[in-house]
N, C-alpha and C positions, 0 to 999 in steps of 0.2 A: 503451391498449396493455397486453398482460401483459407484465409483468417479473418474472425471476427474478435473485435479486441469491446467489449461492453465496459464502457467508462472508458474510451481511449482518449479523451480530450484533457484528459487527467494527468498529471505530475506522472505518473510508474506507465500508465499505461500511452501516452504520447513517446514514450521513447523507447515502450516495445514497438508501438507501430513502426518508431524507423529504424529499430531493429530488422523488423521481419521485412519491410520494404526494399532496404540494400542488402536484402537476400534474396532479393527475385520474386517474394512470394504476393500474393495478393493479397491487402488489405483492406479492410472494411471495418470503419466507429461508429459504432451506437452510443449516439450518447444525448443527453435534453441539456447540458451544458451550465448545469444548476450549480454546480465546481470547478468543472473543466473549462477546457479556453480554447477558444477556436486557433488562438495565436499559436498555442502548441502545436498544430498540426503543420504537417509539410504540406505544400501546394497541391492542390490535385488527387486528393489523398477522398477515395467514395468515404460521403458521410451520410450514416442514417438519423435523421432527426425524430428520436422516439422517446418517450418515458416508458423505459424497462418496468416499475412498479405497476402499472396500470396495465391488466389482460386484452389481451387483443383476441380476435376469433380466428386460428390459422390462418383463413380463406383472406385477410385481412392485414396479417402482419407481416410488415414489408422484412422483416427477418427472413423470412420464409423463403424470398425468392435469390437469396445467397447463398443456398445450400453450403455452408463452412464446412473444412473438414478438422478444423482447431477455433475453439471456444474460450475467449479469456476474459472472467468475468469477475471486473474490477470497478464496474458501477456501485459506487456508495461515496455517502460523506464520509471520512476520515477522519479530520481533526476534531478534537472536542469539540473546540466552538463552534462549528459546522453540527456536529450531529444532536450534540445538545440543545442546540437552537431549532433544529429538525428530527425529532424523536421517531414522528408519525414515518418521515420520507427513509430515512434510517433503517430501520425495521423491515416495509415494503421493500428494502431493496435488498433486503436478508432472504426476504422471504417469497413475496411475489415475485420481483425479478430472478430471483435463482431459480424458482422452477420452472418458469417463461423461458430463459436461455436452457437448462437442463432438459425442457420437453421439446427442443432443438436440436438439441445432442442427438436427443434419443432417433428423431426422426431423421435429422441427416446422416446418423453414424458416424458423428465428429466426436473426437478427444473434447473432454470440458477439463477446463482451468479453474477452480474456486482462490481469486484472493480474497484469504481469512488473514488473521491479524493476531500479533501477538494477547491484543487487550484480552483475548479466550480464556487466558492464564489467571487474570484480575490479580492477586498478590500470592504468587506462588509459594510453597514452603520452602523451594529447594531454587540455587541460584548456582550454576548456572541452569536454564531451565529447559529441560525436553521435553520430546513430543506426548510422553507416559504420565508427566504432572499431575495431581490434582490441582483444580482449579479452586480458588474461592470468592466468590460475588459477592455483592451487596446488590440484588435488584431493584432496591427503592432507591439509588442514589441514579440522577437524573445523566448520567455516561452510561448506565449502564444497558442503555438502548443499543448501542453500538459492539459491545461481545454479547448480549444476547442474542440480537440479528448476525451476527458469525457465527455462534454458534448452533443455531437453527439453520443456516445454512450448509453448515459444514456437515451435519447430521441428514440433512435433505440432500445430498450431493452424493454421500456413501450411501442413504440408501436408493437413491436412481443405479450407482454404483453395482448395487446386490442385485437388483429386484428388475431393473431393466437392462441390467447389463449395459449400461452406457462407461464408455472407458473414461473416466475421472482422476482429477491429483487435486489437495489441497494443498497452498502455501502459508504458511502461516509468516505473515512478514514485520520483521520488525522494523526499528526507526528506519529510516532512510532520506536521504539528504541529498543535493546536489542542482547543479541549472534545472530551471521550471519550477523548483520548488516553491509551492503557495504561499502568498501570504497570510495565513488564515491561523496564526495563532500558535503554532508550535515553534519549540528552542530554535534551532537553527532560523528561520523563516525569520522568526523575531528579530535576531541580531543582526542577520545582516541588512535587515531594511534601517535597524538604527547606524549599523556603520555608514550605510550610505548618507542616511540623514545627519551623520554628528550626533544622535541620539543616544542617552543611557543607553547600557545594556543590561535589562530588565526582565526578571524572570517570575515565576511562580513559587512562592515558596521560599526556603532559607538559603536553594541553589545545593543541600545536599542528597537529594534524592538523584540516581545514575540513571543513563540507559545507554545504548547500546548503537554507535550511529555505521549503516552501511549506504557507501556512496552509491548512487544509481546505477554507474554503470556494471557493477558487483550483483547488485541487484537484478538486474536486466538480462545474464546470463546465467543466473538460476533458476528465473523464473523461465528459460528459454529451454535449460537443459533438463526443467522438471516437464513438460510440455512433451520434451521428445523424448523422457523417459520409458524403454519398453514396459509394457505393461506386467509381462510376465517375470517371477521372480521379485528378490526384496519387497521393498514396501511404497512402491510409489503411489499407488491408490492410495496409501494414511497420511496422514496431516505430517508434513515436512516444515520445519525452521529454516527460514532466510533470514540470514541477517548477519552482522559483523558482532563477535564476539567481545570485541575490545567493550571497556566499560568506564564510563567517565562521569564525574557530576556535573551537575548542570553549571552549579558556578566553572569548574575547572574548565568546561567548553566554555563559557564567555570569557577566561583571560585565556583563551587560545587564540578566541576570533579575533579579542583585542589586538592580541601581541602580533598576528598574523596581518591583520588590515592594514599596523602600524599608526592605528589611528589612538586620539585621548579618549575615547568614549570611559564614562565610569561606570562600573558595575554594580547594579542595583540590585539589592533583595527585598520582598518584602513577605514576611513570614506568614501573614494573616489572607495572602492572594490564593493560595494552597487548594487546588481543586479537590470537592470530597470525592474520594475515591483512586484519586492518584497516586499508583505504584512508588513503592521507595524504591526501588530496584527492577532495575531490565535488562537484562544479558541474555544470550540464547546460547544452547547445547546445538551446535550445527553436525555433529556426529551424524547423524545419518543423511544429512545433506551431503556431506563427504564420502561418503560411502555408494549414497545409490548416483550419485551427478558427476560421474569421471572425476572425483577429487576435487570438486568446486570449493575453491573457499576464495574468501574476500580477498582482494590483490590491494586497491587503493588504501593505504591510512589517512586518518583521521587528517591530519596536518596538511598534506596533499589534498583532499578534497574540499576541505575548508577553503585550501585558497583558490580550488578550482572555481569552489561556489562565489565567493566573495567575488571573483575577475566578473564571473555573469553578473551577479547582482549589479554590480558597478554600471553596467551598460545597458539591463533590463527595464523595460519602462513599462510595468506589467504592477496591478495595483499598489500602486505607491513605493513599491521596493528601490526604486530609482526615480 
């Protein structure tokens, strides 16, 4: 099979490519590497150097000459201080990039892949939370660049879905953790570059707001089994939850990592750091991940993949983490 993996130089999407690679299949990353890391790739590995946001004219776009017959599109910032700091690039990659890979789909007759994100939810009423939620926003609050571009895309995706008949799945994915993980600002990433360094372990906030951590390789074969999901039957064309269901606050992750590292690091809180718009709560209803994906649910706990990540940390020498 050819594979096109859009953002594959990325944390999720560098470790589907070596998924689908030690499966024989063909790969191919699209990616301008504005997040991503060339280091994440395996050797050898075709890379298209492109900005997805910006239209290309078919006759022109080296997309084109890849005919994919799987589409997985995971170009965007992610982390706050990533998209917050890139509102503009954010957005485009909601919106111009999904229909540039979407009007791909349509013409080579490949499966598309939309990763969406939990942030769609913004602060749900109902915990744990499914795919039927209402959502509720604050659009003037400067994150909220990052679920309005998911959800613009996710709406652009089902209707390529309807209307072109292009065969589509949404994932919507929650936290997720594990080796490759960025440094760019979120809980985990945070602590283990201060373990490495003997630094506090420092968070956002009072440390009692939760969420929900699923280790990558958990990650990797949901998104794998939503992919090769038949189309026919259930609901795999609608927005599916990945994610590990387990729920912890943020301080209770930092004297895990602690006690886990076996390191003195002290745990810091500072109440007044508190991003506006940031969820008190994040757990996800994986009910119908389980239902349409052969019984998929998270194998690694928390404990186990803490110390998987801390071992890479320790040995990474990937911005400043080591």
């Amino acid at each position: 099979m050819r594979i096109l993996i859009a953002g594959g130089a990325g944390f999720i999407g560098s470790h589907l490519a070596d998924r689908y690679i030690a499966h024989g299949d063909k790969v191919f990353v699209a990616d301008n590497f504005s997040t991503g890391r060339a280091e994440n790739l395996p050797a050898g590995i075709r890379t298209i150097y492109t900005n997805l946001s910006e239209y290309l004219p078919p006759a022109t776009d080296p997309l084109r000459r890849i005919e994919p017959n799987l589409i997985l599109h995971l170009a965007s910032p992610c982390s706050p201080p990533d998209y917050v700091r890139r509102p503009i690039e954010t957005l485009r990659a909601g919106s111009v990039a999904t229909e540039r890979l979407l009007s791909l789909a349509r013409e080579c007759g490949a499966r598309f892949l939309l990763a969406s994100t939990s942030e769609v939810y913004g602060a749900p009423d109902t915990i744990p939370v499914g795919e039927d939620a209402k959502a509720r926003h604050d659009l003037t609050l400067p994150r909220a660049c990052y679920s309005a571009a998911k959800q613009y895309a996710e709406v652009l995706t089902l209707a390529y879905g309807r209307i072109c008949n292009v065969d589509v799945r949404i994932a919507r994915i929650f936290n997720t953790y594990g080796p490759r993980v960025p440094n760019d600002g979120r809980p985990v990433s945070n602590f283990g570059r201060a373990v490495v360094r003997g630094a506090p372990l420092g968070g956002y906030g009072d440390g009692a707001q939760t969420r929900s951590w699923c280790y990558i390789s958990d990650m990797v074969e949901g998104l794998a089994r939503l992919a090769a999901a038949p189309r026919a039957g259930g609901r795999a064309d609608q927005p599916v939850n990945l994610g590990n269901p387990g729920e912890i606050t943020i301080r209770d992750l930092a004297v895990l990592v602690k006690r886990i590292s076996g390191g003195a690091s002290e745990i810091q809180t500072d109440p007044t750091a508190r991003v506006p718009g940031d969820p008190d709560r994040r757990r996800p209803s994986i009910e119908r991940a389980t239902a349409l994906l052969d019984g998929w649910t998270p194998k690694i706990g928390l404990e186990q993949g803490i110390a998987l990540t801390l071992a890479w940390a320790r040995g990474a020498a990937i911005d400043g983490l080591a």
